[in-house]
N, C-alpha and C positions, 0 to 999 in steps of 0.2 A: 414738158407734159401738157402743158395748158390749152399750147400748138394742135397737143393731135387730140384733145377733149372738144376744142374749139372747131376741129375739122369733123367729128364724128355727129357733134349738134348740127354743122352746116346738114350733113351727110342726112340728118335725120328732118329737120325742118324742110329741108328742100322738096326728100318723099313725100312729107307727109302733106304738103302743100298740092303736089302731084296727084298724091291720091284720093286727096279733098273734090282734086279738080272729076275725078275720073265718074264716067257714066254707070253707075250701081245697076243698070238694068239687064234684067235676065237675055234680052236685046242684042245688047252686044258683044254678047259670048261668042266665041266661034263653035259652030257646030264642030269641028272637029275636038273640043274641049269639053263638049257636053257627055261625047263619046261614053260608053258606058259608066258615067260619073252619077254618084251621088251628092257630091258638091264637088264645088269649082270653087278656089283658093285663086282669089281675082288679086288680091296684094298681099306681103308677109315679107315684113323687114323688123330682122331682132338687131337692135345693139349693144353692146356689152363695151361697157367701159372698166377696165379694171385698174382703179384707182391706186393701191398697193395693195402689199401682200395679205392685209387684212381686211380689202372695202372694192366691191363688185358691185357695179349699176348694171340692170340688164334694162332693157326696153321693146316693148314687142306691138306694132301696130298690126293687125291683121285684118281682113276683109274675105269674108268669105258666103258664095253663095249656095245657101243649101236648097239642092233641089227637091229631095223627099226626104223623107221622115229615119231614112237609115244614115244620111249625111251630116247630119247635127255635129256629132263628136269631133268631124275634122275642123269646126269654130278655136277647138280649144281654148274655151273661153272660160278659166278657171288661172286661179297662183295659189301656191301653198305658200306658208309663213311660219315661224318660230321662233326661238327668243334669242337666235344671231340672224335672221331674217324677216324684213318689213316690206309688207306691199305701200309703197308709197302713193301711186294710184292704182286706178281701174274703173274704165268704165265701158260702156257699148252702144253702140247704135243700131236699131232695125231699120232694116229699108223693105217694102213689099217689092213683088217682081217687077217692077216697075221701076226702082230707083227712089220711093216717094220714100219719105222718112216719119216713120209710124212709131216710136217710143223711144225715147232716151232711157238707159240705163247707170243710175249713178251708183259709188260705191254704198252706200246704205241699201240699197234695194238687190244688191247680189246676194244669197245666201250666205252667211259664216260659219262652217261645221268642222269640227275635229274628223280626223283622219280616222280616229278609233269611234265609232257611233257607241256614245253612253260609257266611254271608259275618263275614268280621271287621270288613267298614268301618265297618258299623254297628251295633257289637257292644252300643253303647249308647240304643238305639232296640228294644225288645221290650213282649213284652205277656203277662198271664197270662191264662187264659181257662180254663171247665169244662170239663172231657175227661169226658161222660157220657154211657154206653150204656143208653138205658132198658130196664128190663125189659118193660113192657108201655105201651101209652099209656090211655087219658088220662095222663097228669103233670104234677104241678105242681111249678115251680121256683122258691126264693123268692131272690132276689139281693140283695146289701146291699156298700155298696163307699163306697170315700173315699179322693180325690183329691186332694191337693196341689200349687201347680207355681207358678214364680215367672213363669209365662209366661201373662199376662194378653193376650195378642192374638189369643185364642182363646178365644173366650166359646162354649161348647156350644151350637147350634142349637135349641129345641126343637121336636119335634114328635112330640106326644102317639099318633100314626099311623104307623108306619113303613113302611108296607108293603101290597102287597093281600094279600086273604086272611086278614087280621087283624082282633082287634076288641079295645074298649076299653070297659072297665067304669067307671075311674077314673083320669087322670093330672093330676097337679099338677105348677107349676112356682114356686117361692120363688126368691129372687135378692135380694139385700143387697148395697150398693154404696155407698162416698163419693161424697158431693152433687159433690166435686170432681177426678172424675176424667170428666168429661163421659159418662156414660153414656146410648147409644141402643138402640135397639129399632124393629123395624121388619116389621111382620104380614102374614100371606099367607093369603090361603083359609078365611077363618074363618064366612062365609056357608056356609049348607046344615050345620053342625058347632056343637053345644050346647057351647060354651065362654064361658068367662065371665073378666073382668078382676077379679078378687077385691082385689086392692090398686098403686095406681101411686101413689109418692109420688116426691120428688126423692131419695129412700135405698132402695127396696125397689118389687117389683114380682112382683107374683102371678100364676095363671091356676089355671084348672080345668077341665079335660072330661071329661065325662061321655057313657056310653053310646053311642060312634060304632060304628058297624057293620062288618062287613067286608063289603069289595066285591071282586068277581071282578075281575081282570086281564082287561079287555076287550081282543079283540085289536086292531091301531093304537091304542091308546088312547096319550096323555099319560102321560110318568113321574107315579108318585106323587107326587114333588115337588113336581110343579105343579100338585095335584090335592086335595093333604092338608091340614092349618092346619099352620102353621110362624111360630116369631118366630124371627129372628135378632135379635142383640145386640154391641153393641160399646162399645169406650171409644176416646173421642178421647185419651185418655192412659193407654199399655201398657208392657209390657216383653215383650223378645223378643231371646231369644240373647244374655242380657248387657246388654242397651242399654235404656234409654227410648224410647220413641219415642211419636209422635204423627200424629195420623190424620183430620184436621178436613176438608182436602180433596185430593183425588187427586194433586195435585201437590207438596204436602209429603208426604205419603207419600212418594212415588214418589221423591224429592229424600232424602229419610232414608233409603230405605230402600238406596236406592244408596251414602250415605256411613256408614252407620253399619253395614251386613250385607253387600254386595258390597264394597267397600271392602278392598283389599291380597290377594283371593282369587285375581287371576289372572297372578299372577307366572309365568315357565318358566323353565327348564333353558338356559343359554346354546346348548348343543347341540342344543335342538328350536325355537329362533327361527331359527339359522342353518342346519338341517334343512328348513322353511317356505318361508324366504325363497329357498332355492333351487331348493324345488319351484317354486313359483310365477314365479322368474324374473324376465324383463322384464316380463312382464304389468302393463296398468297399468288395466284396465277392473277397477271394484271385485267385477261379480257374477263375472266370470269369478275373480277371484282368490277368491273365496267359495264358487266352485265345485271349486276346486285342494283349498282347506281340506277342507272336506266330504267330501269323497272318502277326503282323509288320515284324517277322524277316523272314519270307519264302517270301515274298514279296522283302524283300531289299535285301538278300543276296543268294550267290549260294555255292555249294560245291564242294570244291576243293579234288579229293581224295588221299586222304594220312594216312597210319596206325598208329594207337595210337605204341608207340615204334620205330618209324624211324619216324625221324626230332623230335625227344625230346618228352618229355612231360609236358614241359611246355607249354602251350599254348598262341599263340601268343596275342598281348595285343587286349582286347574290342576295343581301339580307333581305331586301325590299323583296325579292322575288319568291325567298322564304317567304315571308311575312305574308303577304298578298295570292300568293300561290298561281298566279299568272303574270306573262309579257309575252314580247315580242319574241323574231329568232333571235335577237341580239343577247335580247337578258334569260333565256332561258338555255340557249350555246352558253355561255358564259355563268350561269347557275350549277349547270350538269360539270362543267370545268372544275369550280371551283367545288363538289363535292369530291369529284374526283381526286384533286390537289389533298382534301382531307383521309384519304386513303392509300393516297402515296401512289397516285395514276398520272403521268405525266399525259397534256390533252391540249390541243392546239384549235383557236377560235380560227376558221375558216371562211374566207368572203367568197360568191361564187353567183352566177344570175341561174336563179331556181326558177326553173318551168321546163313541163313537159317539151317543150320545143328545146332541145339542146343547144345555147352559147355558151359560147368560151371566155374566157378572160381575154381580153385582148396582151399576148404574153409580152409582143414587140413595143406596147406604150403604156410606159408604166404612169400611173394614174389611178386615182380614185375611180373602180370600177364597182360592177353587182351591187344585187338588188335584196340577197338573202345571207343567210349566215348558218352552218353546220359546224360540229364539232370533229375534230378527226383526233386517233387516237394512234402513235407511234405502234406499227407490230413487225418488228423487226425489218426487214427493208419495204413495206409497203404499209398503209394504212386502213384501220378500222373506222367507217366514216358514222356519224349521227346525228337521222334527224333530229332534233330535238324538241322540236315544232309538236312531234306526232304523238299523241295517245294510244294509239293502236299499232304503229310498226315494229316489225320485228328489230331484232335487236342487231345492228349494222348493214339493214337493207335500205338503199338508197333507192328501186322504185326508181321512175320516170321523171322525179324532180330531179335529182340532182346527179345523175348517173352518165358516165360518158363523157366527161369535159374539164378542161382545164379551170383550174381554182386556185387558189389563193390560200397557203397556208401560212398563217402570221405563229411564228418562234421569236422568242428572246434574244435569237443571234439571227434572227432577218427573216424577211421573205423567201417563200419558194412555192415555184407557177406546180402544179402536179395536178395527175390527171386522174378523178376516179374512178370507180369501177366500172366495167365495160359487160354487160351482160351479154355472152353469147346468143348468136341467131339459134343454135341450138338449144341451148338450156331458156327462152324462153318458151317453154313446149306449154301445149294441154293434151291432156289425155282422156279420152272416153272412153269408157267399158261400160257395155249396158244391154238389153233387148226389148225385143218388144214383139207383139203380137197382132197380128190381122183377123180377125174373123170373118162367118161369112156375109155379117153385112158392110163390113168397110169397117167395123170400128178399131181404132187403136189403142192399145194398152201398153205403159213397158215403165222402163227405168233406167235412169244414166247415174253413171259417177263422172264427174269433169273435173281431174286433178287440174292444177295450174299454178307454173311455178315461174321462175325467174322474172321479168317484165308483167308476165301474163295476171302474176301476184296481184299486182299492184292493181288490176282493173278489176279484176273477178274479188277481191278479199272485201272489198266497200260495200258488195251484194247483203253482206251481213250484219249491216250498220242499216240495213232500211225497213221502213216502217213496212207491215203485211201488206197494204193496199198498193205500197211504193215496189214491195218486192214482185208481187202477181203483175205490175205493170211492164217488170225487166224481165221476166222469162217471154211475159206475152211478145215483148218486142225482140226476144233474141231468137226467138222459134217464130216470126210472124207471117211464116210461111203453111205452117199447119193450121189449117182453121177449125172453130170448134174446140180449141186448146182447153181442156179442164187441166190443173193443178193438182197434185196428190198431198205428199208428204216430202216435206223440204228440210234435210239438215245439214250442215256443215260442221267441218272439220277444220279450223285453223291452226296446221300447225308451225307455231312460228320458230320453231326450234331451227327447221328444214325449211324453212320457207315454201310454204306447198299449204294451197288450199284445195280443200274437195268439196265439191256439192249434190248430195246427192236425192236425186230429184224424181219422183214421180208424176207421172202423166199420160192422159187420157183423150181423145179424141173420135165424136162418130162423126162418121161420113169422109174419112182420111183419105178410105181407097174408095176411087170413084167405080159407081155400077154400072156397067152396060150389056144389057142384055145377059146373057151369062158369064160373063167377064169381071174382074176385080183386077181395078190399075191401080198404082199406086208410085209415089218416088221412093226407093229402095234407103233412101242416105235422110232419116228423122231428125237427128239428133245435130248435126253439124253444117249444113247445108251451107255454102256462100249463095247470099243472094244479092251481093255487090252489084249492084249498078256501076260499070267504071264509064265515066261519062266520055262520047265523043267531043274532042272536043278540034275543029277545025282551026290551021295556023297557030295551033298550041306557041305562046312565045317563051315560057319560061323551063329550064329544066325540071323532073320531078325526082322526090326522094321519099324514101323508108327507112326511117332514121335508126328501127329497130328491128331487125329480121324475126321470125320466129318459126315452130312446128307445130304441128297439129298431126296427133296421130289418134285412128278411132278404131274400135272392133266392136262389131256389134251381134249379137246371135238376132235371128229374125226367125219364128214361127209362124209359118202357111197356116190357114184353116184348111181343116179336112175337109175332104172332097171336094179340094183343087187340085188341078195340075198346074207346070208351070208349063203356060207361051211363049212367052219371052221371058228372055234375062237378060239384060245389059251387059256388053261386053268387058270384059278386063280392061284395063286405059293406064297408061303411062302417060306422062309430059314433062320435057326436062326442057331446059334454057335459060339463060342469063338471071332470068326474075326469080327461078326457085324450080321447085320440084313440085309434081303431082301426081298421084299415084291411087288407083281402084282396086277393089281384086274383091270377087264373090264365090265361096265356096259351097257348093252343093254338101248337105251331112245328110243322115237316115233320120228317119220321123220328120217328115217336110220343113225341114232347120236350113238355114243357112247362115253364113259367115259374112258379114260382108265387112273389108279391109278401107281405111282412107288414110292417104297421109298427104300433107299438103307441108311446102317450107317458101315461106318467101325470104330474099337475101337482103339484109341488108346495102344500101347504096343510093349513090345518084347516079341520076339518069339525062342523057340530052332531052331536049324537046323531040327530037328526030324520031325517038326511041320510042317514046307514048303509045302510038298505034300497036304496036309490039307487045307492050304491056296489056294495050286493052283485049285483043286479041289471046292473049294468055291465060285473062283471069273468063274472058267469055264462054273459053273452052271448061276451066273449071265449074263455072254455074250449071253450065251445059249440062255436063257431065252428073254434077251432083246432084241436079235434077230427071235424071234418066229414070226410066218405068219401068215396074216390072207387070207383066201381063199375066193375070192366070184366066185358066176356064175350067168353070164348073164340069165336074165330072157326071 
């Protein structure tokens, strides 16, 4: 062992003598590196020594120059720490564009803050990070830092890329490890990306990339993640929160991790099983009593935010969360469990990466993965899943956090990968029903209802959580096509039984329909308009995707002022293709009424780059369309 310690120090003094040597100046950038960057990542060598199964040195030299004021973040010049982890050092250097060297940064002069601002729970879960206002940009920032932590079930990610808009001169990856603590590794995306496997033995394992480019954030594109190179890393034998544990496959995990880290967490208060048990009653149906719960616990308690994998994973104890009435996902999944348990609900604490951008568990390497925790509840062969996080969700709506992806359900007899719920492209519909009226000077009057269910929930139901000035600001932006927009009378309908919100909305507008000479125009479609800009975009290099399909369907009645005829009317329109469906239709009724029909579906998928134009073309024909005229003249 001492051998391959002895080689990873050569490994690391060597770089860092190299990079000492290297010219800081914005100078010797290659212009093809400057390429649509906001900084350029000039050196970035991590090394990870992993001593045994219980003691991991990480080390991370980085050098990076930011060109403007959006580039800062890819410094990443921050460590978190806790009480199986110790920043051993940290400190930084500025250089101006020039290379000249303008402040040393020692570790006293970095910021020290908890992770939770202003909370004690987790007073020992913080990070230090650089607190710097640059003078001028270019800058360059040089970082040097070391890591300690007896918690091996957390091998650092690498990837050399973190980001769009970023680019990379040089990053290295060293890693030293015992033959017998089963170490893997497992690669992503390294096609199209000059990387190179410099050493794999059964003790040590290398990389290097060289000069990748930065790419623009194309719009629908793929996270970076699934786009960049990335090795993940693991050991089939870790330490974690005190314990040993092991990780060969999903169902020892999952069986460890329940007996050795959930295990004695969800004890309560005599007073709040016999509080439970008589809310819930004779009830003997398990979701109904799952639903009694639920209720209890959005009511008693708030969410403190904090990431599954920083401040542990053990979760804090039920009582405490009694006690205290907030945490994390961790102690609040594991709260809502253990009322359950006092009910006689069987309920499984669940690991899974929560965010609107859909990942998966990685199902093929098994490994300490995700970022968040839900609660799932056994219903005969599929599962009732719950946020637990939320005050306001319906009662086993999953919403865009955590919907659509493979997860982690941790049982007593082991792990198992499953996938949650999948919201149909159909059922995430909205529905408009409403009218509205022209007079003859242009002014508009009318009213909508806009039900919204499945996905659509999740975006539209928040509207009701904001303050008046906050709300007049989200209609003005979602009609910000109508100008002139007065506001009427605003109420909602949450029902969360059915998951379906309605809004129903009054509003006003003069000068809607334009005058000309004896004429009154106007766009026929008020209420629902796309006015997507889908951008060109030239040698598009990345696929694009819609991760979530949906409908939109409108009827709307529209009354003429008297003593118009109509000139025009906008023809009927269909559009079908690969992207979805589109669809017009206006009917003529007696007393100067009309009907006018919209239905619009986009499909879920991904798409080539090839395909892009196709799309834009698609959605241009819909704006087109849904801004079409109708013409009358005065009679």
């Amino acid at each position: 062992m001492k051998s391959h310690v002895c080689a990873l120090f050569f490994f690391f003094f060597s770089s860092l003598l190299l990079a000492q040597k290297k010219d800081y100046s914005i100078l010797s950038i290659s212009d093809s590196l400057k390429e649509n960057a906001n900084a350029v990542v000039r050196f970035n060598q991590t090394d990870i020594t992993i001593l045994s199964q219980r003691s991991m040195n990480t080390k991370n030299h980085r050098i990076v120059t930011v060109l403007n004021e959006k580039g800062f973040d890819a410094t990443e010049s921050f460590e978190f720490y806790d009480k199986s982890t110790s920043v051993k050092n940290i400190e930084a250097i500025i250089y101006d564009a020039f290379g000249k060297e303008i402040k040393k940064v020692r570790r006293k002069d970095f910021k020290d803050q908890s992770v939770v601002g202003g909370g004690t729970l987790f007073s020992d879960s913080r990070y230090l990070y650089l607190d710097y206002t640059p003078i001028s940009y270019p800058f360059t920032v040089e970082f040097i830092s070391e890591v300690q932590t007896s918690s091996t079930a957390f091998i650092p990610k690498w990837m050399p890329l973190q980001g769009f808009n970023t680019s990379v001169e040089k990053a290295s990856l060293n890693v030293v490890f015992l033959k017998d603590l089963g170490f893997k590794k497992k690669e992503f995306q390294f096609s199209n990306f000059d990387i190179k496997k410099t050493l794999d033995t059964d003790t040590q394992l290398s990389y290097v990339a060289s000069n990748i480019l930065a790419q623009k954030q194309e719009d629908y594109s793929p996270s970076y993640r699934e786009l960049f190179p990335k090795v993940m890393m693991g050991l089939e034998y870790f330490h974690l929160e005190g314990v040993d544990g092991t990780a060969t496959n999903w169902v020892d995990f999952g069986k460890w991790y329940s007996e050795k880290i959930l295990s004695g967490t969800t004890d309560l208060p005599e007073e709040t099983k016999t509080k439970i048990k008589a809310l819930v009653g004779e009830e003997k149906d398990p979701i109904k009593k799952a639903k009694i719960v639920y209720d209890f616990v959005q009511k008693k308690s708030r969410y403190v935010s904090i990431q599954v994998g920083i401040g542990g994973w053990k979760p804090m104890l039920a009582t405490d969360v009694d006690r205290l009435g907030y945490g994390d996902c961790k102690a609040l999944t594991n709260y809502t469990k253990a009322l359950l348990q006092a009910v006689d609900v069987p309920s499984y604490n669940t690991v899974l990466y929560g965010d609107a951008y859909k990942t998966n568990i990685e199902s093929e390497f098994v490994s300490m993965q995700g970022n968040h925790m839900i609660l799932s509840i056994p219903t005969g062969d599929h599962y009732t899943w719950l946020e637990c996080t939320s005050q306001d969700d319906p009662f086993g709506y999953q919403g865009t956090f955590t919907d659509d992806r493979d997860v982690l359900v941790i049982k007593p007899e082991g792990g198992e990968i499953v996938h949650t719920k999948i919201y149909d492209d159909k059922g995430n519909k909205q529905t408009d029903k409403g009218s509205y009226a022209i007079d003859q000077n242009g002014t508009l009057t009318g009213a909508v209802s806009i039900v919204s269910e499945g996905s659509q929930y999740s975006s539209k139901s928040r509207v009701e959580t904001l303050q008046p000035t906050e709300k007049e600001a989200h209609y003005k932006e979602y009609w910000d096509y109508i100008n002139n927009l007065k506001l009427g009378k605003i109420t909602f309908n949450n029902d969360k039984e059915n998951v379906r919100f309605t809004e129903d909305i009054q509003i006003s507008a003069a000068n809607y329909a334009t005058i000309s000479a004896n004429k009154l125009i106007f766009a026929v479609d008020v209420f629902n308009q796309n006015s997507t800009n889908v951008k060109r975009i030239r040698n598009r290099k990345n696929p694009f995707q819609f991760q979530r399909g949906y409908i939109d369907t409108d009827e709307i009645e529209v009354s003429l002022p008297t003593g118009f005829a109509i000139e025009f009317l906008p023809s009927n329109f269909e559009l079908k293709g690969k992207f979805g469906e589109y669809k017009t239709e206006i009917i003529k009724k007696e007393n100067n009424k009309l009907i006018y029909k919209r239905s619009i579906s986009v499909n879920k998928g991904k798409y080539s780059n090839k395909e892009y134009d196709e799309y834009r073309l698609f959605m241009e024909q819909v704006s087109r369309n849904d801004n079409a005229k109708i013409i009358l003249t005065k009679n």
